[in-house]
Every structure is written in structure tokens, then in C-alpha cells.
C-alpha positions as CSV (number, residue, x, y, z in Angstrom):
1,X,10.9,11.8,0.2
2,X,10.0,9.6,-2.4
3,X,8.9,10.5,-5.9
4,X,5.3,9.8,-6.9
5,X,7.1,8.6,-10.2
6,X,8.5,5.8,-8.2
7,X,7.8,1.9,-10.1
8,X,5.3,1.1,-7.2
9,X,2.7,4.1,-8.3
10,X,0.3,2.2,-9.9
11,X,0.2,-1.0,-7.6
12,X,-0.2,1.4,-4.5
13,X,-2.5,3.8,-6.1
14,X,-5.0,1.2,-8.0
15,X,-4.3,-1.7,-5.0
16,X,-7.3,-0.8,-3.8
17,X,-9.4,-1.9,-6.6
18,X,-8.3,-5.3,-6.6
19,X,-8.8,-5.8,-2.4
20,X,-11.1,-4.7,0.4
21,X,-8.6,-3.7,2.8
22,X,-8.3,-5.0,6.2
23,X,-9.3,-2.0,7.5
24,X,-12.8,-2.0,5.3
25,X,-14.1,-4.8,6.8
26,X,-17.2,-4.3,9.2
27,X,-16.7,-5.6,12.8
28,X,-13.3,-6.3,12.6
29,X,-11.0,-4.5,14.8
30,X,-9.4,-1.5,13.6
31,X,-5.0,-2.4,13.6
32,X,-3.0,1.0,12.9
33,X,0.5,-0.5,12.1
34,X,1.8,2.8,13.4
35,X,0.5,5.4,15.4
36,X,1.4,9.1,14.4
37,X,-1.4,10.5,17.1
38,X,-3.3,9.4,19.8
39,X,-5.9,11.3,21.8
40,X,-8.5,8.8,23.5
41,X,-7.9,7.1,20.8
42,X,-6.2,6.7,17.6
43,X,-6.4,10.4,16.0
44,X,-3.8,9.3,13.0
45,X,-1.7,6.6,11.8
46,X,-0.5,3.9,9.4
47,X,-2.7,0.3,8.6
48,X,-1.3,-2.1,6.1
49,X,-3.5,-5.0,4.6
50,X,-2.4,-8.4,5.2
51,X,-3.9,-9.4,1.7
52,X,-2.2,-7.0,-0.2
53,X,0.3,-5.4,1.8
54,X,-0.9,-1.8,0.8
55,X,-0.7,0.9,3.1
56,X,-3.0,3.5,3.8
57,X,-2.9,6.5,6.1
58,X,-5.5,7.3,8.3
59,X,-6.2,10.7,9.4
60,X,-9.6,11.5,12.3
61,X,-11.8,13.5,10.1
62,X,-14.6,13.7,13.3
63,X,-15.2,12.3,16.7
64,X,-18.1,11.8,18.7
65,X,-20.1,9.7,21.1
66,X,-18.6,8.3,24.9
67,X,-15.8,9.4,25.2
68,X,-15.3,10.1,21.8
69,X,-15.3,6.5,20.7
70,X,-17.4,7.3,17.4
71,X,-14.5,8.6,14.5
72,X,-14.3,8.9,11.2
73,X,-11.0,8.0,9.3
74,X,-10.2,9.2,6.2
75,X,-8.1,6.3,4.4
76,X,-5.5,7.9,1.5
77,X,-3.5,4.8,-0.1
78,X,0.7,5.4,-0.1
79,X,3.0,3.7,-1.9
80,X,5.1,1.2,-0.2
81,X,8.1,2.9,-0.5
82,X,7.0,6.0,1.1
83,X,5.6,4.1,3.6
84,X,9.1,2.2,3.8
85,X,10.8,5.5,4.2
86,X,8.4,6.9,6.8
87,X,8.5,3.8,9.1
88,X,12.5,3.6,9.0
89,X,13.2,7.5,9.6
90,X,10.8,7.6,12.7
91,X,11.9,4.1,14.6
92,X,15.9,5.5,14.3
93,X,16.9,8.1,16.6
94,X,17.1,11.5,16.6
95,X,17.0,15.0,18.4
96,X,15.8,17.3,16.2
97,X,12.7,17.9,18.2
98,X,10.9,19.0,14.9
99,X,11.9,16.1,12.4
100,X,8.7,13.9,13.8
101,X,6.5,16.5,12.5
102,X,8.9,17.1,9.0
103,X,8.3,13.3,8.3
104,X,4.6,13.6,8.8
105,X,4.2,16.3,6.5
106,X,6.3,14.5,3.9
107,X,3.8,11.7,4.0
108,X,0.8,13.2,3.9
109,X,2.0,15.3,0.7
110,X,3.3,11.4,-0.5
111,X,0.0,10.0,-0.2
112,X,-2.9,9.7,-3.0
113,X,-5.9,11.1,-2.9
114,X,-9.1,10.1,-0.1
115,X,-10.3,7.0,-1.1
116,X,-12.2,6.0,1.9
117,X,-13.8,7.0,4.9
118,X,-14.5,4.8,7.7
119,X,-16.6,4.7,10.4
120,X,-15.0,3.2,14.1
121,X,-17.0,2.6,17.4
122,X,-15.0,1.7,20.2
123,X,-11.9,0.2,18.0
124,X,-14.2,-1.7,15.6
125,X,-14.8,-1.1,12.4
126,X,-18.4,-0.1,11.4
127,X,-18.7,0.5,7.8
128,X,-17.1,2.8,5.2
129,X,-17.8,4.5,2.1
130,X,-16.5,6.0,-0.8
131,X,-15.9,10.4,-0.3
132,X,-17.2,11.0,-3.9
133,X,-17.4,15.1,-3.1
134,X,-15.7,15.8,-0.1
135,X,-11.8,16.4,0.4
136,X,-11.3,15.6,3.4
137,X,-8.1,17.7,5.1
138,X,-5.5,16.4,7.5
139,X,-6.3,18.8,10.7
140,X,-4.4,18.6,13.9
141,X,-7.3,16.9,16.0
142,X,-7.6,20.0,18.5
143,X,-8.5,21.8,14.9
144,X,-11.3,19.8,14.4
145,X,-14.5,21.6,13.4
146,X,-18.4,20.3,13.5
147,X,-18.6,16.3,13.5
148,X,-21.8,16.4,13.8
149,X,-22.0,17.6,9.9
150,X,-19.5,14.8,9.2
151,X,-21.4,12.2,10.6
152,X,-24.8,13.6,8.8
153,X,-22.5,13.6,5.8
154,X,-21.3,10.2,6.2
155,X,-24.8,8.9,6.6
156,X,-26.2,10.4,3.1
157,X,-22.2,9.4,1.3
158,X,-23.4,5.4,2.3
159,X,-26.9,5.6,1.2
160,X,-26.3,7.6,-1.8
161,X,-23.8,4.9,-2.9
């Protein structure tokens, strides 16, 4: 695992101040660069900007709607070298049935702290907004608890802001 002392810490960390992200950008589509888990839907994964070339990781915070087409991402910025790391140990092989989940964990401890939620219908971005308060958590998406708070929450997070 990489070091959060690595050179690239400030650029991946303060990145975001200097670009709105691909994945910020109301009624564009939504383009995980890698999926980590997918339930009707992407439920977690990897997007990198094309501007910038940051990465973020996103993590379903709530779900609602059709078919549960209505989520909320929580976007936490990595550095690039992490995200280096993460991408090359899970597209070589292995066979330790557990590794996949040993990476995962090593990521989300790698990555900063919430800087974003956003909201997706259907694969589109909506809109998104800053999660001042709330820290969101990185739940197993069968875990998930009362999106119907998250989504009230959401709601007073963009007009408050």
C-alpha cells in the first residue's frame, strides 16, 4: 500500500480545487473506470477525470427509485499512485479468493476524506454537493440503512450550500 507521504499527496488531495471533475458534471453520464461492485447498478468503483487525471472512489451511500436507479455516491479523492497500485494488483492474476477484498480495504484506508456526494438517476449525473457534516462510511451495499434520510439529507446539504 502506498504511503500518504507519497510526492503526489498534495496534487491528489487539493486536485479537486483546481477542476470540476468529470464526474461533477450535471447530465453527463456517470463513467466508473473500474468497477469494485455492481448490484443493479454500480454500488462502488473507480472514475478518473479526463481534465485532470485524478481519481476518486466512489462508494453507494443510498439507493432508491425504479429499480433502484436513484443513488448517491460518496466521491473520496486518491492519489494516483494508490490508484496505480490498486488497478495493477486486481487486473493480474491470482487465487487467493480473499486478496480482491484485501486490495479494497487498502484503498479505501488510502483514500482522503469525502469530498463529494453525488446524485445519479439512471447513469446520469444529477447534481452534487459538498458533505460539510456527514461522514459518510463505506458499507457493503446489502448493509445499507435508511436512504430515504440520505436523500432528505442531500436535499437540505445543496440548498444550504
Amino acid at each position: 500500500m502506498t504511503s500518504l507521504n507519497d510526492s503526489d499527496t498534495n496534487a491528489a488531495h487539493h486536485a479537486d480545487n483546481d477542476c470540476h471533475h468529470d464526474w461533477l458534471v450535471s447530465g453527463e453520464p456517470l463513467n466508473p473506470c473500474f468497477t469494485i461492485d455492481f448490484w443493479q447498478g454500480l454500488t462502488s468503483g473507480l472514475v478518473k477525470c479526463e481534465a485532470c487525471q485524478q481519481y476518486n472512489l466512489l462508494h453507494l451511500q443510498a439507493w432508491q427509485g425504479r429499480n433502484l436507479r436513484d443513488r448517491i455516491y460518496s466521491c473520496a479523492p486518491l492519489l494516483n499512485s494508490s490508484a496505480a497500485v490498486f488497478l495493477r494488483n486486481m487486473n493480474s492474476d491470482y487465487c487467493d479468493l480473499t486478496r480482491k477484498q484485501q486490495e479494497v480495504d487498502a484503498l479505501i484506508v488510502s483514500a482522503g476524506p469525502v469530498q463529494h456526494l453525488v446524485l445519479v438517476k439512471d447513469t446520469i449525473v444529477d447534481s452534487s454537493c459538498s458533505p460539510r457534516h456527514l461522514k459518510p462510511g463505506y458499507l457493503h451495499w446489502r448493509e445499507l440503512g435508511d436512504s430515504d434520510s440520505w436523500f432528505s439529507r442531500f436535499k437540505e446539504l445543496q440548498s444550504s450550500g
